[in-house]
N, C-alpha and C positions, 0 to 999 in steps of 0.2 A: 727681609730687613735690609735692603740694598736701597744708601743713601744715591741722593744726586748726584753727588761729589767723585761717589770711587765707581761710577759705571761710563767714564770715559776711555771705553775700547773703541779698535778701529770698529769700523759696522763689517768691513770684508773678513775680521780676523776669523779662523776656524777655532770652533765653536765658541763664537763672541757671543752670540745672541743666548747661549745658556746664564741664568740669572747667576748662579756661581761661580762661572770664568766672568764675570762680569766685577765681581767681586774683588776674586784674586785681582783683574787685571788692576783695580782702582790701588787694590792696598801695595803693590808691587810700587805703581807709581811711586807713592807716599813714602816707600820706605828705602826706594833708590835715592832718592833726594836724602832721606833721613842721614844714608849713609854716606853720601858724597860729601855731606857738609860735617859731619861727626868729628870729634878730633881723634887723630892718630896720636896720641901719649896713652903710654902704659897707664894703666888704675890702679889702685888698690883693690880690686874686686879678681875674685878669684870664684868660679864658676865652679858646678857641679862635676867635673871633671878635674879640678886642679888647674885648668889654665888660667892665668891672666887676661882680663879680659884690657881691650884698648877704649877707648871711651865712643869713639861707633859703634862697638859693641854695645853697650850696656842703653845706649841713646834710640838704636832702631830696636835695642829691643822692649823698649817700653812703649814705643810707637806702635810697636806690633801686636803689643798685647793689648792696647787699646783699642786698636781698628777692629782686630778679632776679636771683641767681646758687642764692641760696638754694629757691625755689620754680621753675626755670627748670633750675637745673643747668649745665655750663657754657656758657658766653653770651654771644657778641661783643656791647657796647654801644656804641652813638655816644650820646653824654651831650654837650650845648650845653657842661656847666662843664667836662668831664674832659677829652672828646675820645675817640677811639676808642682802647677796651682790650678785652682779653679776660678773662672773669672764669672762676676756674673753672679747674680739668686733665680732658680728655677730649674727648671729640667733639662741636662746638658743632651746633647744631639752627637757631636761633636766632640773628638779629641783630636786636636791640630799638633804634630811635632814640625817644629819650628828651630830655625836656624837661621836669625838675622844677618848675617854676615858668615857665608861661609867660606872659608881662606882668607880667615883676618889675618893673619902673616903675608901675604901678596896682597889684599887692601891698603895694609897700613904703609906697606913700602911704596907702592904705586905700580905694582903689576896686574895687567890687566886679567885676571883670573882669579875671580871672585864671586859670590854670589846669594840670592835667597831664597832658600828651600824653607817650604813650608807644603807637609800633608795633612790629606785631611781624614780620619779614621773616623769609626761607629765608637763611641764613648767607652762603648762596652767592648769586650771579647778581647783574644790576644793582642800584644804590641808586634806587630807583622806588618813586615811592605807590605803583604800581599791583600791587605784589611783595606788598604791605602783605596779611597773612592774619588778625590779629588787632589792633584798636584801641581804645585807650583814651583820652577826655578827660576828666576830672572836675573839676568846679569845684573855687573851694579854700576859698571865703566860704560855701559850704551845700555842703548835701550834696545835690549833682545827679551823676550817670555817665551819659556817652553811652560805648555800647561797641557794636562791632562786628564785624561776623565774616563774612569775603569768599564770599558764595552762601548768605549766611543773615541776612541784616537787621543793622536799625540797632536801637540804642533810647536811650531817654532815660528812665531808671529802668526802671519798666514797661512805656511807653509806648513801641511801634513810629515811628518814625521817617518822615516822611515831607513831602518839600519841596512848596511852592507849587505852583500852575497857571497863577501870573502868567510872560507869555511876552512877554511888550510894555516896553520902558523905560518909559512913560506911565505903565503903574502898577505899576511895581516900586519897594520901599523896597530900598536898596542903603549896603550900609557900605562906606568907603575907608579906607584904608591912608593917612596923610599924615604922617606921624613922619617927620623929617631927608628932605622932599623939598617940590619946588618944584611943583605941579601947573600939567601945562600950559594953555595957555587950551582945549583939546578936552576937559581932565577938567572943568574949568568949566563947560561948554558942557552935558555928560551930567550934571551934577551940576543944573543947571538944569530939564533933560526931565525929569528920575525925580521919581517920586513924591513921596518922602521920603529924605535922607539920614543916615548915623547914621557915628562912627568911632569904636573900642574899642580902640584900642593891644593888638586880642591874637587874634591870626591863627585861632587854634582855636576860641576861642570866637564868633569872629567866622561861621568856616565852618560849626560847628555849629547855629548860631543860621540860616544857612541852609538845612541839612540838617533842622531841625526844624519849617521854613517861617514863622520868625519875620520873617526878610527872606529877600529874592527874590536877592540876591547879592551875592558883596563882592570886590571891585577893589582888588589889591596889585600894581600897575606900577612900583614905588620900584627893583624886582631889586636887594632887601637881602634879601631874606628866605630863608631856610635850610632845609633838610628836617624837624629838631625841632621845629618853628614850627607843619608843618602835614601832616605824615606820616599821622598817626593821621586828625586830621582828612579829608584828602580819601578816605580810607575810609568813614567812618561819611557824609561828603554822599554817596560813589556808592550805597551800599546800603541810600540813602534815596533813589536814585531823579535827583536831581542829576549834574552835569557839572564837571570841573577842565580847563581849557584856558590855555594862555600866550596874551599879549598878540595874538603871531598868527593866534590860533586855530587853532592844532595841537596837539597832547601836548604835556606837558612832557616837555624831555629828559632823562636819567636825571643826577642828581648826582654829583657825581667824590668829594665828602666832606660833609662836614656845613659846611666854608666856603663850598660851593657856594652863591652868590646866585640868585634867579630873582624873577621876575614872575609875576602868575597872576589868573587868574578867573575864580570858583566863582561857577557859579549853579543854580538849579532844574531848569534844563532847557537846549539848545541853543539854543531860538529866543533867545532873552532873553538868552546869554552872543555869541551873534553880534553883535544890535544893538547892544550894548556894545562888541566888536570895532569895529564900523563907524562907532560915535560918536566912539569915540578915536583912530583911526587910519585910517577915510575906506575 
């Protein structure tokens, strides 16, 4: 079901020529524009989470549930603004968690750290990254795609995808997570060890930016943070090579809905997501 319209990839990008990175890449297009021209005023619309939505919000994400039903056919979504619907009459394939806009707070002010995730799961079975078979994140301020595809790589445009070698806190540059939390004196303490610290209010881009080896890993222990946040993303870190583990250093458990909160922390490798285990919690 891949119109003429949304299979305007480069022909050199890695793996363009798959009919489904073909897809993402057209609807990414469609919904970068959605959201650059969106307005920034608060709404009265209050999302499944309780937040506010801004009216970009609510604009790319009716954009999105159109193009994914349209190019997709019918299509169970979990949407951050809508909540879970079914789009579509017939037999769904397809359960996409979606997040039109993620880091509508730096959107809406005009910081460039922003973005849209959007995976792509089996309709059936757990709500798990790890179900995750197709990924998309795409900036929203350039035109950058990480996309990914489960037993077949990452990429960012053209460019194969691939994390760090740094396995040490010592010399790892590490983003956190600090929106609406009080860090304890142990994230002070690792924030002290590492290398360098950096925080971007925006989960996907944040993981990506790890999956691309730009930092070595990034630490969300708030347990706010939701499946559309960072779905797509902990796809495109594993099949760059990277690690997603909770706090405890186990899997994450599967999520019950898109209200589901958790904790989490992506990094390059194991060694490097253990010592971060151990710094915070002994």
């Amino acid at each position: 079901m891949v119109s003429a319209n949304l299979v305007q990839t480069k022909k050199d990008s890695f793996l363009g020529e798959e009919p489904m990175a073909r897809v993402l890449s057209g609807i990414y297009a469609a919904l970068r524009k959605t959201a650059a021209g969106g307005s920034s005023s608060v709404t009265g619309h209050t999302n499944p989470k309780g937040d506010i939505s801004f009216g970009f919000d609510l604009a790319s994400d009716r954009e999105a549930r159109r193009l994914l039903e349209k190019e997709l056919g019918p299509v169970r979504i979990l949407s951050e603004e809508a909540g879970e619907l079914d789009a579509g009459e017939g037999d769904r394939l397809w359960r996409v968690v979606l997040d039109p806009v993620d880091g509508s707070d730096n959107h809406a002010r005009g910081l460039p750290l922003s973005a849209i995730s959007v995976a792509l799961l089996p309709v059936e079975g757990p709500l798990h990254p790890s179900r995750a078979e197709w990924a998309l994140v795409g900036v929203i301020e350039e035109d950058v795609l990480h996309l990914a595809a489960r037993g077949r790589g990452a990429c960012r445009g053209s460019r194969p995808l691939k994390v760090s070698h740094v396995s040490r806190l010592e010399d790892a540059l590490i983003s956190f997570e600090l929106n609406h939390f009080a860090p304890p004196p142990t994230m002070g303490e690792l924030m002290a060890h590492a290398r360098g610290v950096r925080s971007y209010g925006c989960a996907s881009r944040a993981i990506c930016l790890v999956a691309q080896g730009a930092l070595d890993a990034h630490v969300d222990v708030r347990n706010r943070l939701t499946p559309e946040s960072f779905f797509a993303a902990a796809l495109i870190l594993e099949e760059a090579g990277g690690c997603l583990i909770g706090p405890d250093g186990r899997e994450l458990e599967a999520a019950e809905g898109l209200t589901h909160r958790t904790s989490l922390i992506a990094a390059a490798n194991r060694e490097l997501a253990g010592e971060i285990v151990e710094a915070l919690y002994g």
